[in-house]
Every structure is written in structure tokens, then in C-alpha cells.
DOMI-22655 format. One record per residue (C-alpha): residue in one letter; x, y, z. Coordinates in steps of 0.05 Angstrom, whole numbers, padded with zeros to 5 digits, always signed. Layout:
<nodes>
aXYZ ...
</nodes>
This chain:
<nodes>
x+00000+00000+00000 x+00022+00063-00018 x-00002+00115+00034 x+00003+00194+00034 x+00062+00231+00048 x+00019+00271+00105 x+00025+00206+00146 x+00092+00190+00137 x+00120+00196+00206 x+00169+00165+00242 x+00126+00110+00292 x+00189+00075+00322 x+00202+00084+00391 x+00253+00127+00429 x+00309+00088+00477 x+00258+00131+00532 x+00199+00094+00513 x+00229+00028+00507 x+00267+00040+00573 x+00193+00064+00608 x+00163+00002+00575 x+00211-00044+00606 x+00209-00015+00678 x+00130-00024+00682 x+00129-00092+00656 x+00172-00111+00712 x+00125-00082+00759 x+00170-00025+00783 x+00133+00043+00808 x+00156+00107+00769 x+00145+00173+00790 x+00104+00191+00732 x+00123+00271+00724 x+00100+00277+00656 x+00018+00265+00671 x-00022+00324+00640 x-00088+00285+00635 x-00136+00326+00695 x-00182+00267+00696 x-00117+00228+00725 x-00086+00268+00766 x-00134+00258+00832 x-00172+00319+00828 x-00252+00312+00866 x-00301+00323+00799 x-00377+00342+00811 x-00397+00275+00785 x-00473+00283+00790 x-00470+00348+00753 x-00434+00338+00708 x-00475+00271+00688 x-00542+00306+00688 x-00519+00356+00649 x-00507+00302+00591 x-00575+00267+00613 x-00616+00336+00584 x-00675+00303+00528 x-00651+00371+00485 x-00599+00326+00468 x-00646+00274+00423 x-00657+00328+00375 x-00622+00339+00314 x-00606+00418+00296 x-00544+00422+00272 x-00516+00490+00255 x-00444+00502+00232 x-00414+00550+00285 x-00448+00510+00342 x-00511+00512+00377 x-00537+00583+00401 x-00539+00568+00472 x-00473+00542+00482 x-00454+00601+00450 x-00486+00640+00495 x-00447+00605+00549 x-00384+00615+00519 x-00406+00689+00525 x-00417+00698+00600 x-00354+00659+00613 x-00320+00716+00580 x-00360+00765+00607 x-00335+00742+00672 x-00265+00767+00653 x-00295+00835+00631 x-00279+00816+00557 x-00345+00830+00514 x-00359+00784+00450 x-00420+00759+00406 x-00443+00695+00397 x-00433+00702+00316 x-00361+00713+00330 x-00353+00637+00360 x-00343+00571+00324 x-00347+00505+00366 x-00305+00447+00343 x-00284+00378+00377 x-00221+00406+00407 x-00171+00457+00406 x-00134+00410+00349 x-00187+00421+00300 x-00197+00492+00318 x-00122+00496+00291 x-00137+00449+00230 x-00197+00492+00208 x-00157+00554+00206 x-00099+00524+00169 x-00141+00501+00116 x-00184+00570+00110 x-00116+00604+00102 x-00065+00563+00077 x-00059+00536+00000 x-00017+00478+00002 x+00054+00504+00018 x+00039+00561+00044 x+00075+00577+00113 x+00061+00589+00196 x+00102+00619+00238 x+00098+00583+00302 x+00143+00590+00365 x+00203+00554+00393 x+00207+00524+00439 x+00135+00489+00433 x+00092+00433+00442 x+00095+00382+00385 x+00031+00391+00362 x+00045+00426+00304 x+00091+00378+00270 x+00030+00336+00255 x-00016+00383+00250 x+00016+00424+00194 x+00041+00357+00156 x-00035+00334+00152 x-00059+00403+00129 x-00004+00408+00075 x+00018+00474+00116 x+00098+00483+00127 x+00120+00507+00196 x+00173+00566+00209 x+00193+00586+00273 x+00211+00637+00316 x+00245+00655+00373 x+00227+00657+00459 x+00289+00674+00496 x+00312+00672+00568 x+00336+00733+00616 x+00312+00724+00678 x+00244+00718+00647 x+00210+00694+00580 x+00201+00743+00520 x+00193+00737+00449 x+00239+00755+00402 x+00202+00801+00365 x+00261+00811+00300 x+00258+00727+00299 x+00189+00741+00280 x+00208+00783+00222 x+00264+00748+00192 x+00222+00690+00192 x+00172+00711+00145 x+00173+00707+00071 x+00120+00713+00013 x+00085+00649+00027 x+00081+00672+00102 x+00005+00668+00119 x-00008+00673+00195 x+00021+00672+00267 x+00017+00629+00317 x+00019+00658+00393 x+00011+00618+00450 x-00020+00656+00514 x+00004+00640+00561 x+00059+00598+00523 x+00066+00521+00524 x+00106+00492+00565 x+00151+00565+00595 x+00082+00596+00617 x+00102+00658+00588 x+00043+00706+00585 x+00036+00754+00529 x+00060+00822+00548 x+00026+00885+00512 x+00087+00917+00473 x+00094+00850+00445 x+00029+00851+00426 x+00028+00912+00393 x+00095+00900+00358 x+00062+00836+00329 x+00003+00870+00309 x+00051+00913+00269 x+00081+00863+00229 x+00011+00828+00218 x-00012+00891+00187 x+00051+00908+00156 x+00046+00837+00109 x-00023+00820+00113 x-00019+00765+00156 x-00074+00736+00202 x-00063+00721+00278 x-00076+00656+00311 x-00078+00658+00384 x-00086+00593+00425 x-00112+00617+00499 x-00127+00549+00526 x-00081+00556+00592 x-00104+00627+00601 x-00143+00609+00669 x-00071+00593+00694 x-00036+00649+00726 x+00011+00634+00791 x-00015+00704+00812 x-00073+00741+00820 x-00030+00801+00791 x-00016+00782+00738 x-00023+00817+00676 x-00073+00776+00625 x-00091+00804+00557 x-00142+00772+00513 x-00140+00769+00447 x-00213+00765+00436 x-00229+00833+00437 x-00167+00861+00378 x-00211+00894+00326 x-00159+00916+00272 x-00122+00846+00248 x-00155+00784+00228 x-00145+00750+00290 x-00175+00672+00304 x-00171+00668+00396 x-00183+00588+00410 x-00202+00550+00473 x-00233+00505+00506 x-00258+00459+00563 x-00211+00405+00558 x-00163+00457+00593 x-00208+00515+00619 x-00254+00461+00656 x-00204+00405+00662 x-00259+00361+00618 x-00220+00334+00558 x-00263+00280+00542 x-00322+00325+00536 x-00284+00341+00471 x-00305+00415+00461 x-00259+00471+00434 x-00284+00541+00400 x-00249+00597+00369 x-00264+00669+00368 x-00256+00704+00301 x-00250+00786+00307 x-00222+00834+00267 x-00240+00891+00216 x-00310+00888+00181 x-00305+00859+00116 x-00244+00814+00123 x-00286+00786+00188 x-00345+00786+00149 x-00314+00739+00088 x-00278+00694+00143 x-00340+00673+00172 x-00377+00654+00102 x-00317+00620+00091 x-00319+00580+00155 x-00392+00574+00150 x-00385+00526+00097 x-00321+00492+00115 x-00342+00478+00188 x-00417+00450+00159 x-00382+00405+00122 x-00355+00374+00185 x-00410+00384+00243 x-00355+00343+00283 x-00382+00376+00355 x-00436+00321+00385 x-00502+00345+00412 x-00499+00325+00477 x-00437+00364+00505 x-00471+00425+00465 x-00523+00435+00507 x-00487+00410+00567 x-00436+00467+00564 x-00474+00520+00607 x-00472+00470+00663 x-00399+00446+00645 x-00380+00506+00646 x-00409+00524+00721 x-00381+00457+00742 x-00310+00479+00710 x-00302+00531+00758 x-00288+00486+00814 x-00243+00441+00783 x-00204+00510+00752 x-00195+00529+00826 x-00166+00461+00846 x-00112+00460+00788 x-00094+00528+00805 x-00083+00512+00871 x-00041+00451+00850 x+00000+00480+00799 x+00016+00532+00846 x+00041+00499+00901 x+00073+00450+00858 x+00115+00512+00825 x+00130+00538+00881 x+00164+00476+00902 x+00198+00470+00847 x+00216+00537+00857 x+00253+00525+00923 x+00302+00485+00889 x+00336+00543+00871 x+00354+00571+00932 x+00393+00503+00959 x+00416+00473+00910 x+00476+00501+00865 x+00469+00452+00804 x+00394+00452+00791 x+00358+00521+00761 x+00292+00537+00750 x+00255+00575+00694 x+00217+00634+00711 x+00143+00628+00703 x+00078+00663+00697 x+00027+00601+00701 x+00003+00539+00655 x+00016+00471+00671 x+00085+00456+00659 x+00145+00467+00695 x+00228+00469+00666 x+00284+00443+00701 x+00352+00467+00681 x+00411+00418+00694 x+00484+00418+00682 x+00503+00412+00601 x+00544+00361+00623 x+00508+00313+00577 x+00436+00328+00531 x+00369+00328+00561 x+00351+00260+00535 x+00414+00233+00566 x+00385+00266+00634 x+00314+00240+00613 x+00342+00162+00612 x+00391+00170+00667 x+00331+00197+00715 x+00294+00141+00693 x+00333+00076+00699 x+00375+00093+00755 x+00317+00134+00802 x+00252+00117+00763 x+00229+00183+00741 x+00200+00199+00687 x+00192+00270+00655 x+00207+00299+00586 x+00272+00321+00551 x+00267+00389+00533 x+00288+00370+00454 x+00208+00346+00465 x+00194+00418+00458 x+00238+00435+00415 x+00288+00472+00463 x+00353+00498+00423 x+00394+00484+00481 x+00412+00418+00521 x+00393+00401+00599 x+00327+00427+00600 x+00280+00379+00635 x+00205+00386+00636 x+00153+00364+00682 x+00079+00376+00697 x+00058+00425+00749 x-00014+00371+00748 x+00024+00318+00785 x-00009+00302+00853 x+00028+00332+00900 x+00065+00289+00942 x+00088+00243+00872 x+00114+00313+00848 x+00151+00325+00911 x+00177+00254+00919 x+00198+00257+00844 x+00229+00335+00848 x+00264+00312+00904 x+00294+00248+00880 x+00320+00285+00807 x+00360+00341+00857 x+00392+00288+00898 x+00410+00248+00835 x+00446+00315+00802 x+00474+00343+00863 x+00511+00267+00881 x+00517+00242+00809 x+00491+00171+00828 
</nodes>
């Protein structure tokens, strides 16, 4: 069989993989640090609310409408309004997840070929997503000092002719880096400057460490084409409700042809299942108790991690605003996958080498800010004594 060049990936495992494999068919316990899943992670769900809400008879009726049903649009609406951020309910799509939000707008703007800029470092996502949507990826820059930033002039010397849209990740995946205003506005510059669309993915935007912190929305910019996505697989810690949206603002006309556009391509699709459509209000009410105990999680699990700074000389810590993910820094003694399988076989952690993400430089070790508490302490714990004493 002859099969597309889309799907033409490399499917063998890593020496990580095999390594994990081995360890838990012996039976050995491993300090998962790499669990991301909320439905895993321990955290007390509503259960009988958030069942009745899929038990509604609405949800034996057939409507289907491409940009979603109007009252979980109206949802989507309040739970903005509850960050002060004003939208309508005919600037929202609903899709299946966050992943087809991204594969909608690649195919609405991209001819085969055509480029995205996208940052580094990042989640793998992309990789697939752009080879299945004929899209090519280039990237741009997030640098260090003391705190993350973009690179704003990596932005520019990345595009070219075939240059389509931007990707911006608010707050970033995995440095929690939050989008700061100039950068904004420089962005916004360059959009305009070569006719290039925005697409912002907001899905860890519930996630600050503090209550200070400076949040800005996309959903509100008026001037460039801009797509904002979400979501309740993050925002409500419900992934297997399997419901993402994404906000489309901009000027009049260019918003106005965008949404014909998507009119038809997302009808073709209807992908988004009754049921969780008119269960959002309620998911969405539930959500807010779950959001609170992530946030407390994540927090106190960053702050731990954190501490490690201040005793011990050998292990660093990235600066942070908030999302889910934590970075280790250890000596460039040998690469971060060497780290990765040395952690693993000789103390039984597991957590991911930054080259995961696409880091450009070695020792960076990633783990998830999700992990129950007292595994993520246990595990922090036993990756500084292995790095501080070599064995």
C-alpha cells in the first residue's frame, strides 16, 4: 500500500519509551512527572453534575448549525464576560477540540505550501498538525533573561512571501510565558505590515501563579484578522467532553468573508456532538471548581519547584507566569535525553527532555505542574539528589 506523504511519520520508539516500557512490565513504580491528563491526576469532579448535564432530552434532537448551537454560544459568552472581555455569539465557532480549531484555520488560510510561523520552543503539536494540512512550519524565537520574551526581530526574519499567519501561545506552552502588551502591539505591526492573520491559542489562560498578573485577551483586537481558541478540555479540566471554540475578530469585511468562509467549511464537518452542546452552560459552572483546584495545584507544585533554587547550586529553574508545565535546568554536562534516561533507569522518574519541545539548548527537563502533590515532591526531590551526588 502506498499511503500519503501527510502520514509518513516516524512510529518507532525512542530508547525513553522502550526504557519506560521495560520498567513497568517488571512491575516497578515510576514517579510519573509527565501526567497532564486532569481526569488522572486525583482531582474531586462534581460527578452528578456533570452527568445530568449530559442526561438533558434537548440532546435527542437533531439541529445542527455550523458555528455551534446558540446556547452554548451564549455560554461561551458569559464565561468571557466574567473576565470583563465583551464578544457575540456570531463571532464563536465550536469544534471537537482545540486540534481542529487549529486544522480549520490552516485550511481557510493556507494553499498547500503556504507557511506558519509558530514558536520555539513548543509543544509538538504542530509537527503533525501542519504535515496533515499540507501547511509548512517556520519558527521563531522565545528567549531567556531572567524571564521569557519573544523575540520580536525572529518574527520578522522569519517571514517570507508564502508567510500566511502567526501562531501565539497565551500564556505559552510549556515556559508559561504570558503575552506582554508591547509584544502585542509590535506583532500586530508586522501582521498589518504583510497582511498576515493572527492565531492565538488561549487554552491555559485560566492559569496564572498570581492574581496580579497581567492577562490580555485576544478576543477583543478589532484591527487584524485575529482567530482566539479555547476550550474545556483545559479551561474546565474536561478533555473527554471534547469541546474547543475559536473566536474570530477583526475589521469588518475581512471578518465578514472569514466567517462565510468558515460557514461552509465547518458545515461540512458538524464534528461537535449534541450532547456536550447543550451540556456546556452546566460544564462550564461545574468547570469553575475544578479551575480552582488545578490552580491551587500547579501553584504549590511551582513553588516547590521553585525552592530548588535557593539550595541547590546545580539545579535552576525557569521563571514562570502560570500553565501547567514546569522546566528544570541541569548541568550541560550531557543532553536532556541523556538526563531524561539517566533519571529514569537509575531513580525511576519519568519526565520529558526538553528536545520534546523543541528547546535549542541541552539540559532542560520538563515536568507537569498537574502531578499530585506528594508524587511531584517525591519525584522533584529524588532528580535534585540524583544531580547534586551524580549517582
Amino acid at each position: 500500500m502506498n499511503f500519503s506523504n501527510r502520514t509518513s511519520w516516524h512510529c518507532h520508539p525512542n530508547t525513553l519509551s522502550l526504557l519506560l516500557e521495560q520498567k513497568t512490565k517488571r512491575g516497578e513504580k515510576i514517579l510519573d512527572l509527565i501526567v497532564s491528563n486532569p481526569t488522572g491526576c486525583g482531582f474531586l469532579f462534581p460527578e452528578e453534575d456533570l452527568l445530568a448535564a449530559l442526561s438533558d432530552s434537548r440532546s435527542l434532537k437533531y439541529e445542527p448549525n455550523p458555528r455551534g448551537m446558540l446556547s452554548a454560544r451564549e455560554a461561551i459568552v458569559r464565561y468571557y464576560s466574567e473576565k470583563h472581555i465583551s464578544i457575540e455569539t456570531s463571532k464563536i465557532f465550536l469544534t471537537a477540540s482545540t486540534s481542529e480549531s487549529y486544522s480549520l484555520i490552516f485550511k481557510l488560510l493556507c494553499n498547500a505550501g503556504e507557511h506558519v510561523l509558530v514558536p520555539r520552543p513548543s509543544y509538538p503539536l504542530f509537527d503533525y498538525l501542519s504535515q496533515v494540512n499540507d501547511v509548512h512550519l517556520r519558527h521563531y524565537d522565545l528567549h531567556y533573561n531572567d524571564e521569557w520574551m519573544l523575540d520580536i526581530q525572529s518574527i520578522r526574519d522569519a517571514i517570507n512571501p508564502q508567510t500566511k499567519a502567526i501562531v501565539i501561545i497565551n500564556p505559552h506552552n510549556p515556559t508559561g510565558m504570558f503575552l506582554k502588551r508591547h509584544e502585542f502591539e509590535a506583532i500586530k505591526h508586522i501582521a498589518r505590515e504583510h497582511s498576515l492573520a493572527l492565531i492565538v491559542d488561549e487554552v491555559f489562560i485560566d492559569y496564572a501563579f498570581e492574581s496580579t498578573q497581567e492577562i490580555i485577551s485576544t478576543t477583543e483586537e478589532s484591527d487584524v484578522l485575529t482567530f482566539t481558541l479555547n476550550g474545556i478540555s483545559k479551561s474546565c479540566g474536561l478533555p473527554q467532553m471534547k469541546l474547543g471554540w475559536f473566536v474570530v475578530t477583526g475589521s469588518g469585511l475581512q471578518v465578514t468573508e472569514t466567517e462565510e468562509r468558515l460557514e461552509i467549511l465547518c458545515d461540512t464537518f458538524l464534528s461537535v456532538n449534541t450532547p456536550v452542546q447543550v451540556a456546556l452552560p452546566r460544564l462550564l459552572q461545574s468547570g469553575e471548581n475544578i479551575r480552582q483546584q488545578i490552580c491551587k495545584r500547579i501553584t504549590t507544585n511551582y513553588t516547590f519547584l521553585q525552592s530548588l533554587s535557593h539550595h541547590h547550586s546545580l539545579i535552576t529553574t525557569y521563571q514562570s507566569d502560570g500553565g501547567w508545565y514546569g522546566i528544570l535546568r541541569a548541568p550541560q554536562t550531557q543532553t536532556d535525553e541523556e538526563w531524561a534516561i539517566e533519571l529514569l533507569e537509575k531513580r525511576n522518574v519519568h519526565l520529558y527532555p526538553g528536545y520534546f519541545f523543541d528547546f535549542q539548548t541541552e539540559g532542560n527537563l520538563v515536568v507537569s505542574l498537574l502531578v499530585e502533590e506528594d508524587t511531584f515532591k517525591l519525584g522533584i526531590k529524588e532528580i535534585s539528589c540524583h544531580i547534586q551526588t551524580g549517582s
